[in-house]
C-alpha positions in Angstrom: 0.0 0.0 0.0 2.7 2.4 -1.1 4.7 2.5 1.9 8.0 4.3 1.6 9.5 3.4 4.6 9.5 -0.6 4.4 12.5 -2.1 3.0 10.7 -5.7 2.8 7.6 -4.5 0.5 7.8 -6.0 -2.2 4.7 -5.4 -5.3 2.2 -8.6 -5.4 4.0 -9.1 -9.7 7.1 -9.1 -8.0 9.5 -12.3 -8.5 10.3 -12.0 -4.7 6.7 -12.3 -3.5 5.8 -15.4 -1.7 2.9 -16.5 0.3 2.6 -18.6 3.2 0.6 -21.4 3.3 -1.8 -21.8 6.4 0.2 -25.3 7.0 3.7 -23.9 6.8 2.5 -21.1 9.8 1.2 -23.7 12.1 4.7 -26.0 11.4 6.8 -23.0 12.1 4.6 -22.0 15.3 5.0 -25.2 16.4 8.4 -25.7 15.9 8.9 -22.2 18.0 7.0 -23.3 20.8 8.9 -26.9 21.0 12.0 -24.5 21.2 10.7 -22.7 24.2 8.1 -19.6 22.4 5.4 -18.5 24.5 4.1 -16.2 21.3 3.6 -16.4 17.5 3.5 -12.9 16.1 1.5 -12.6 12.3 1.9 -9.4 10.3 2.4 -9.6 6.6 1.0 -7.9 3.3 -1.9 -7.3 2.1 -2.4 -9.9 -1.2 -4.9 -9.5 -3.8 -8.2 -11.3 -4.0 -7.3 -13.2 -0.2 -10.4 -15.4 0.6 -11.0 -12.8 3.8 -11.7 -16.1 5.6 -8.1 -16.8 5.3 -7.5 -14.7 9.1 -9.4 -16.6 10.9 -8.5 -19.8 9.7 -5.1 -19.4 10.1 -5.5 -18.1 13.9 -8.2 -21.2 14.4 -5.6 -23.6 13.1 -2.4 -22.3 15.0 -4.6 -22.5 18.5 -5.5 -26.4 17.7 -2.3 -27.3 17.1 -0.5 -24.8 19.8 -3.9 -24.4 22.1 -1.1 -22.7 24.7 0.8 -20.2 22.7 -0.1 -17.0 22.4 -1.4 -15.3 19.7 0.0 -11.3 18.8 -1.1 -11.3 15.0 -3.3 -8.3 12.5 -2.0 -4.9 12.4 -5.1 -2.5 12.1 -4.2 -2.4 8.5 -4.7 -6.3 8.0 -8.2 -5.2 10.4 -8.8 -3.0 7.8 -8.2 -5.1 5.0 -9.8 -8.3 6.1 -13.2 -5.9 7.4 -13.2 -4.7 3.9 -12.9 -8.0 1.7 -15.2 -9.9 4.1 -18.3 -6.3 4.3 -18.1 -6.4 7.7 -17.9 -3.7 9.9 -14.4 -3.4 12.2 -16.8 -5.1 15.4 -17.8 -7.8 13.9 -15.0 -8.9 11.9 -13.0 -8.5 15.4 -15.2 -10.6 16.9 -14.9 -13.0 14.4 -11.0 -13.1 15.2 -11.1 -13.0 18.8 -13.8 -16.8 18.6 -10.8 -17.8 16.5 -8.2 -17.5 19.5 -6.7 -14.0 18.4 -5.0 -12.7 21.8 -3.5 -9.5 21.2 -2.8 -7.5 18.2 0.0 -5.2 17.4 -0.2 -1.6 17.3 1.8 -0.7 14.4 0.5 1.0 11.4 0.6 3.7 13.6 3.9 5.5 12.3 2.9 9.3 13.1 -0.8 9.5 14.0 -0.7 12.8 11.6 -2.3 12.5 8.5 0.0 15.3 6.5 2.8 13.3 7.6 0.8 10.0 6.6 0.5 11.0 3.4 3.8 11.7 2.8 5.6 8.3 4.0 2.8 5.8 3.3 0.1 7.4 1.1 -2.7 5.4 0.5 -2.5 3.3 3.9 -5.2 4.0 6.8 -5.8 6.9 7.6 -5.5 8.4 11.8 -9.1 7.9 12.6 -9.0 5.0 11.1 -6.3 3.9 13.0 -7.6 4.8 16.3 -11.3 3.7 15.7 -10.0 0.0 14.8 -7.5 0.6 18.0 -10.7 1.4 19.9 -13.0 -1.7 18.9 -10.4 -4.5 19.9 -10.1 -2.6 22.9 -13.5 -2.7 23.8 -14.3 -6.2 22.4 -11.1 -7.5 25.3 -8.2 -7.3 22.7 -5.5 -5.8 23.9 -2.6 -4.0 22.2 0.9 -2.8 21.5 1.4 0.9 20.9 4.3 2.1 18.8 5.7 5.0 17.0 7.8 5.7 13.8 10.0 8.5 14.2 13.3 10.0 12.7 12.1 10.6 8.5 10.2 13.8 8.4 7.8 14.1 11.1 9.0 17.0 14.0 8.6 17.8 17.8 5.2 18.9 17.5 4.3 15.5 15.3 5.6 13.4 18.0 4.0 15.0 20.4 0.6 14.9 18.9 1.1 11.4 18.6 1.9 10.9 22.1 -0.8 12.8 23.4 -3.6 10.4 20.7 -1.8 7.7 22.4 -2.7 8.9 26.2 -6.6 9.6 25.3 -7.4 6.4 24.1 -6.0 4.7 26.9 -7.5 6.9 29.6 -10.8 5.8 28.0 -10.1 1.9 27.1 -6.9 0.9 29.2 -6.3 -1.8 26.1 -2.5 -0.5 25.7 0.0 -3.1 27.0 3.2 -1.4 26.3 4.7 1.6 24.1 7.5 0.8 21.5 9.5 3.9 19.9 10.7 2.5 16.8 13.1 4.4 14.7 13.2 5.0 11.3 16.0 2.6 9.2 16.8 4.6 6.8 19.3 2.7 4.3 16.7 0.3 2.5 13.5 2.7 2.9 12.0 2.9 -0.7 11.6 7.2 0.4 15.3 7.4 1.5 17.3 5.9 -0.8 15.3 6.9 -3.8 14.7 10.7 -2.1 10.5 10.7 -3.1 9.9 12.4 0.2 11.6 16.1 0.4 14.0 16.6 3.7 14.3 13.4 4.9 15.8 12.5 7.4 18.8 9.6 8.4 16.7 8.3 11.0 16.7 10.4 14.5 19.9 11.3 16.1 20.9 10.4 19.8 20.0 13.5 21.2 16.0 12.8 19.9 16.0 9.4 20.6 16.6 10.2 24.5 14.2 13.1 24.6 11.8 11.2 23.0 12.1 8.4 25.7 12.3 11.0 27.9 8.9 12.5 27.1 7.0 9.4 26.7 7.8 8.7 30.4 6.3 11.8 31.4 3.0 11.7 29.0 2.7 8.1 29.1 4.1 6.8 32.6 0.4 7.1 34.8 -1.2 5.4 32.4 0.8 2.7 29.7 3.3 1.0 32.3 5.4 -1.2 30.4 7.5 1.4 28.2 9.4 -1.2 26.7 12.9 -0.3 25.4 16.2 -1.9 24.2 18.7 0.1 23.3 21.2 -0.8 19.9 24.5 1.5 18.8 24.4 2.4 15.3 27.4 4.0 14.5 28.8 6.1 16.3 26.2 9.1 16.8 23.1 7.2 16.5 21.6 4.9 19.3 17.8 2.8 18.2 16.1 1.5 20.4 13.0 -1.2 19.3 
């Protein structure tokens, strides 16, 4: 869905395209929970003409296999999708998910919850309110979530802190958030770096932003998301990540 900041897209015509077969998931999440795995996490893309039946199965099959792992699967993008293929409105198709043994889903897609800055890194993706509403729903429906953000392209203080602040009101109203992960932006591969199609972009954040963001996350976010989940990672010699 044109987005310009993942280096593993690939085009559904491309020759590195593959698909996953529903037996080949439940093998592999097997195999991980033999080896000690307490959780299977399921993103991927967004294929053409999917039977929207596909999600659910897949979850349904994984839990009879692996009845005690955990399953962390569907961005709200893959929400979106699958509610869109299968008619049904974001409830219901949720719903649908959660009989199938969904646990948790991951709050990515989020990137910056501005949609100026949304339409420059990943234009034609969901939009904030769409975003937050599907957020919402699992929250309501007893789905918890991740919360993350994407910083360090082309976004600025006030972005960030808009973000933050989106982040704080829905979970003052559902308490579904189980953690916050700053993610920066890596830069070498993304599509809008390394073929410049976004103007001023950026080399992912520095040090100095990376800290201050942390830093203000623990004071927006610290009475209300508990687990502010961090790992720090040198790269190079001015630039710390953390995921």
């Amino acid at each position: 869905m044109n987005c310009g900041f993942c280096a593993f897209s690939r085009d559904f015509r491309s020759e590195e395209t593959y698909f996953l077969p529903i037996e080949e998931v439940v093998r592999r999440a097997k195999e991980a929970y033999h080896l000690g795995a307490t959780e299977v996490c399921i993103q991927g893309g967004l294929p053409p003409k999917l039977d929207w039946e596909f999600y659910p199965k897949l979850i349904r099959e994984i839990k009879k296999e692996v009845p005690n792992i955990h399953i962390h699967a569907l961005s709200p993008v893959e929400i979106w999708y699958g509610a869109h293929l299968s008619k049904l409105g974001y409830d219901e198709f949720l719903k649908i998910l959660k009989e199938a043994g969904l646990d948790t889903i991951p709050g990515t897609a989020a990137e910056i919850l501005d949609d100026e800055i949304r339409k420059l890194i990943s234009p034609g993706r969901i939009s904030t309110n769409e975003w937050v509403t599907i957020i919402k729903t699992a929250h309501k429906l007893g789905i918890p979530s991740t919360s993350t953000i994407m910083y360090g392209h082309v976004e600025n203080e006030i972005h960030r802190a808009k973000h933050l602040l989106i982040l704080r009101e829905i979970q003052k109203e559902t308490k579904g958030f189980t953690e916050f992960i700053p993610l920066s932006f890596v830069y070498e591969e993304a599509p809008m770096y390394k073929y410049k199609l976004v103007n001023n972009i950026k080399a992912g954040p520095t040090g100095e932003e990376i800290i201050a963001l942390y830093a203000t996350s623990r004071l927006v976010l610290n009475n209300y998301i508990k687990n502010l989940q961090v790992s720090w990672v040198k790269e190079g010699p001015n630039l710390l990540s953390f995921y």
